[in-house]
N, C-alpha and C positions, 0 to 999 in steps of 0.2 A: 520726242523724236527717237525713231527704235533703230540708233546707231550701234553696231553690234562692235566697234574698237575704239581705243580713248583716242581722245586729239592731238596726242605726241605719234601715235601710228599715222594715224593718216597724215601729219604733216611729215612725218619720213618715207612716206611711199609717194609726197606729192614733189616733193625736194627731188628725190630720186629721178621720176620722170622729165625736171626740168632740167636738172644735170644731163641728163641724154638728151634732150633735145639739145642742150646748147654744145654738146660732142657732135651731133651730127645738124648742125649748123638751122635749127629748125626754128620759126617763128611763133608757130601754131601747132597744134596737132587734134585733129578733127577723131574722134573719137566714135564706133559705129556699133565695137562690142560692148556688149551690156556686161562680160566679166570686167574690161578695163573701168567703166561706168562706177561698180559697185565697188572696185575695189580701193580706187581713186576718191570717189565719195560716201558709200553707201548705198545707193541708189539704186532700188529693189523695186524691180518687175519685169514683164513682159512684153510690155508695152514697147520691145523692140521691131515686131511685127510689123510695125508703123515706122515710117520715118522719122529718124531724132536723131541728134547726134550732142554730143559734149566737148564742147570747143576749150579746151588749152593755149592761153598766150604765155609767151615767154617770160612775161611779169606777174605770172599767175594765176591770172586772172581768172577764172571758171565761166562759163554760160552755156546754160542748155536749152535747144529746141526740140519740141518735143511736141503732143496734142493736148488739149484738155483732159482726158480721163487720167495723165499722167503728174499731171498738177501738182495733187495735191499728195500722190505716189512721192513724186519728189520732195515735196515737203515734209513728211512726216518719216521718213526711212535714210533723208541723204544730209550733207551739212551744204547743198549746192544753194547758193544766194539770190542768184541771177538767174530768172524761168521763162524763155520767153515760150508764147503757145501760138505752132500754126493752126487755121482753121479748119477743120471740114468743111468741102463742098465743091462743087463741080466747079469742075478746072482749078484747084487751089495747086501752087506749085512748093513745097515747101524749101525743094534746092535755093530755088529763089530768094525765099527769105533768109534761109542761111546763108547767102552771099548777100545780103542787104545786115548781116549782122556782121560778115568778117570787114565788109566796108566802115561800120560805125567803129571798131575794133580796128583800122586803123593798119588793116592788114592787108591792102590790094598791093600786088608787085612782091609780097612775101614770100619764103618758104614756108610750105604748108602742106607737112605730113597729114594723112590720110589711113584707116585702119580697113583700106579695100579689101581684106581676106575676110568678111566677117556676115556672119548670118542677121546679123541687123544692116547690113544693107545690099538690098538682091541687085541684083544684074540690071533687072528697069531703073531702079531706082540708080545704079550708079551711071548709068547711061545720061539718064537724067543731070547727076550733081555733076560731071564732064561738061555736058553744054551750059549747067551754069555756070563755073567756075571757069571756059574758056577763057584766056586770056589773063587773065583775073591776076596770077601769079604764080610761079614753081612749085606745081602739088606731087610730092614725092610720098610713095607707100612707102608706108611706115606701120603695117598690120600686127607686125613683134613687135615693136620697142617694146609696149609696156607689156607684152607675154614674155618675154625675158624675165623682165622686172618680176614678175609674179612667180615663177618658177623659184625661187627660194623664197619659203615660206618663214614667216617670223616666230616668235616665240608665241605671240598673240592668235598666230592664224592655227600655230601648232596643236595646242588645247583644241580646237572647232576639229581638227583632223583627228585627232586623237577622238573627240566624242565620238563623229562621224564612224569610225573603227567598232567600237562600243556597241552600235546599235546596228550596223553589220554582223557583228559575234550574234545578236539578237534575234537579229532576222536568220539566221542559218539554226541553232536553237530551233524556231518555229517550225521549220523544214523538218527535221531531225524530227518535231513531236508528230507534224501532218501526214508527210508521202510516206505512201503503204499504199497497195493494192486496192483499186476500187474505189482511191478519192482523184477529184476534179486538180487541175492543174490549177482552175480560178481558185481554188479551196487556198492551195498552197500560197499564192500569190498574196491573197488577200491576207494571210496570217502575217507576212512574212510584213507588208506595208504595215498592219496594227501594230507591231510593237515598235517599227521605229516611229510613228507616227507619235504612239505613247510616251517615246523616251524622247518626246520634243523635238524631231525631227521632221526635216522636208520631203517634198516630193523629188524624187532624184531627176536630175537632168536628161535620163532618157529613160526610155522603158524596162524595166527589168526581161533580163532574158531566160525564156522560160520553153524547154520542149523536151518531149519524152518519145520514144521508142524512136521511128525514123526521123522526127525532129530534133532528140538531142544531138545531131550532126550542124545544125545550128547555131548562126553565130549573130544572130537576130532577131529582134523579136518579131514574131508572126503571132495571127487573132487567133488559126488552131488552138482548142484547149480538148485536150485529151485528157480521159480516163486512165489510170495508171491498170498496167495491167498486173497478171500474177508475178509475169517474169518480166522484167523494164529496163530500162534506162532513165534516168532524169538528169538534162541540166541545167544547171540555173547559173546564169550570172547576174549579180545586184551589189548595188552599192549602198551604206550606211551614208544618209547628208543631214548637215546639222550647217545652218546661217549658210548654205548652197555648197559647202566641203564634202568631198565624197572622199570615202575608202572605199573600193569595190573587194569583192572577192570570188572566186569562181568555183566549181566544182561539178562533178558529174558522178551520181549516186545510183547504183546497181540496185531496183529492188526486186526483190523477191530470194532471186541466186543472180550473183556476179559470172558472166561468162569467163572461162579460162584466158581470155584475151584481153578484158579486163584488168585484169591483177597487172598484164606483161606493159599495157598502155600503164596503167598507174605508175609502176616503177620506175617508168621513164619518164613521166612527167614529174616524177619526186627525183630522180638523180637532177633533170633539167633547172628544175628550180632551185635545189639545192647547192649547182653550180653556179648560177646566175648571181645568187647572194654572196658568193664571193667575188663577182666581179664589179658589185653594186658597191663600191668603196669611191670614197673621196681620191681625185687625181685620174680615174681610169674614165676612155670616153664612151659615151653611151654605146655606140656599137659594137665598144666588146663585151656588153652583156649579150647582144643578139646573138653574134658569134660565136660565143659558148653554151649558147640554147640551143642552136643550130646543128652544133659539134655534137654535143649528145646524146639528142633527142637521133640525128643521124646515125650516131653509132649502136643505137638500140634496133635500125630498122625502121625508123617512121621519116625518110626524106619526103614520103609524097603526103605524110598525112599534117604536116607541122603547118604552120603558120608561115608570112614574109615578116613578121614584126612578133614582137613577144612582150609586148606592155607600151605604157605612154603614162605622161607624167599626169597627175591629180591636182583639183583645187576646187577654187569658187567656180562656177560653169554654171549656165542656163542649160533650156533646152536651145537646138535637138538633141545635142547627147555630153555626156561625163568626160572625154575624151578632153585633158588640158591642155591639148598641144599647138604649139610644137612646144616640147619633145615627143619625139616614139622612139619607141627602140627597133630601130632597125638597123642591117648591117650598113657601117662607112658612116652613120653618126657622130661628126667630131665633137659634139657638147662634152667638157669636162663637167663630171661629176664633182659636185660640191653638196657640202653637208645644207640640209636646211631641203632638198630636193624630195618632193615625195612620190613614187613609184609604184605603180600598177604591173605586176609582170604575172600574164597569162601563158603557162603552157596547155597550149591545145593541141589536141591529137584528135582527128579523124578520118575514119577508117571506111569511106567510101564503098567498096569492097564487100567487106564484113559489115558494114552499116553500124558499126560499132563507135563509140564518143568516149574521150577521157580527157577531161579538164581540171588544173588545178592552177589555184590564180589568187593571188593574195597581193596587200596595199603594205610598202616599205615606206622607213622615214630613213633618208644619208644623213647619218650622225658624224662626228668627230672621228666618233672611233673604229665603223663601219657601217652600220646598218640596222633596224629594227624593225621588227615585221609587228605591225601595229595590230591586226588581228590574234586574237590571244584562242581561237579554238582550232584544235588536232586537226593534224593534216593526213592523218588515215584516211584510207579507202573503207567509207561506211559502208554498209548492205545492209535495206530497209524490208 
């Protein structure tokens, strides 16, 4: 069984969840993300595409429905006991049977949290568990509880973040040796996936983002793969994942000759960041980190080219993307900052205009005593 923490962790993350259910008065909780899934049992895959869900009783209890290809997924990656499997095939209802399990479970007329914000269960499909589940009993969204829970990362989860970091530094290294004039952006890409791949590492939970000349004004990834030219632009953002932990890191590399405007974006994206880490301390709330990214990045002259958010919290994530929130950091964020929190903060600057890009973006851990920037390579403006 390729359980990636010992059985004291997971019985203190499963404690946890029940203590919150029983604060907010709950009997069940229907479970649709696959980070709450893996992080509750282990339970590793994709197989969220499909309807499944991981039902939580108040006495413990665990059961998962899910499809056959996922079977044996669950068996060999989770400690989950109870598998039941719906079947393929014309007209199968699966809501259905998940309400013929909360039935046997002893749970009709309940409260019965529901994780509705979640990419394992679309729009049809919740339309769907609504008509089964009418009448049924009190189903309250409950999409955060355990995103909460997860947003303070353990000692155990810290080591996987920390690798995760490691092979980030790795993949930027690769960058550093490839982009120069005249090579393929897939070139860069593909160096950048081999070494964290080598250093035992996943596929990250969403695309690496990757554009040069008018695409490094990009904050997404597109199929375009440009040839780097004499004089360029590149930027990349990607993240370092190890057991599905990500650090991301950002950056935007001038090759050939950095333009004059360049350097004035960098320096403002390094006072920005520079400021934000002092406001990344234990006790202050997330949105005054935004508010002095804001301050600035403004005072330098970039109101129209900044961002509305300036990072979002890190962890376990599937696809479609890395993004571990909630949290983000945007202005009027009341989350208190506490140690154990790990932090994504991208200053972006684009210059529509001038068609000009400068990005710098690095993955913090909230320590005790302030702050740790878990990526360990220079935050100089390179020119390749």
């Amino acid at each position: 069984m390729a359980l990636h923490f010992s059985k004291e962790e997971f019985s203190n993350r499963k404690r946890n969840v029940l203590k919150s259910m029983k604060e907010q008065n709950l009997n069940a909780l229907l479970m649709f993300k696959q980070e709450s899934m893996y992080w509750l049992t282990g339970y590793d895959t994709f197989g969220f595409v499909f309807f499944q869900s991981l039902i939580l009783r108040d006495d413990g209890e665990i059961t998962l429905l899910t499809r056959a290809p996922d079977l044996r997924q669950a068996q060999n990656t989770s400690n989950i006991k109870n598998i039941k499997v719906w079947e393929d095939k014309e007209g199968s209802a699966p809501s259905d049977i998940l309400k013929e399990i909360l039935i046997d479970l002893n749970l009709k007329g309940k409260n019965i949290g529901i994780e509705y914000d979640s990419y394992g269960l679309t729009g049809k499909n919740t339309l769907k568990l609504n008509i089964s589940l009418k009448g049924f009993g009190n189903l309250l969204d409950k999409s955060e509880l355990i995103s909460y829970l997860r947003v303070i990362k353990s000692d155990e989860e810290i080591v996987y973040v920390k690798k995760a970091a490691e092979l980030a530094d790795n993949a930027l290294d690769a960058v550093w040796k490839t982009a120069k004039a005249g090579v393929n952006e897939g070139k860069i890409l593909a160096e950048m996936q081999k070494v964290v791949f080598e250093g035992g590492g996943d596929y990250p939970a969403n695309d690496y983002i990757i554009g040069s000349g008018h695409n490094a004004l990009l904050c997404r990834y597109q199929s375009e793969k440009r040839i780097l030219d004499q004089e360029d632009q590149l930027s990349i953002e990607w993240a370092g994942t190890y057991k599905h932990y990500h650090s991301a890191m950002f950056r935007t590399i001038p090759i050939g000759k950095a333009h004059k405007n360049h350097f004035k974006m960098y320096d403002a994206c390094a006072d920005a960041l520079t400021n934000c880490e002092t406001k990344l301390i234990q006790g202050n709330k997330v949105g005054d980190v935004f508010d002095v990214h804001a301050k600035v990045l403004d005072s330098h002259g970039y109101k129209n080219s900044r961002m509305n958010a300036c990072g979002y919290s890190l962890g376990s994530t599937f696809a479609p993307n890395w993004m571990d929130v909630p949290p983000m950091i945007f202005t009027g964020n009341p989350l208190i900052i506490k140690p154990g929190m790990v932090f994504f903060m991208h200053m972006i600057l684009m210059d529509s205009e001038a068609q000009l890009a400068m990005n710098l973006g690095e993955t913090y851990l909230v320590t005790e005593t302030g702050n740790e920037r878990l990526g360990k390579q220079k935050l100089d403006l390179v020119v390749l």
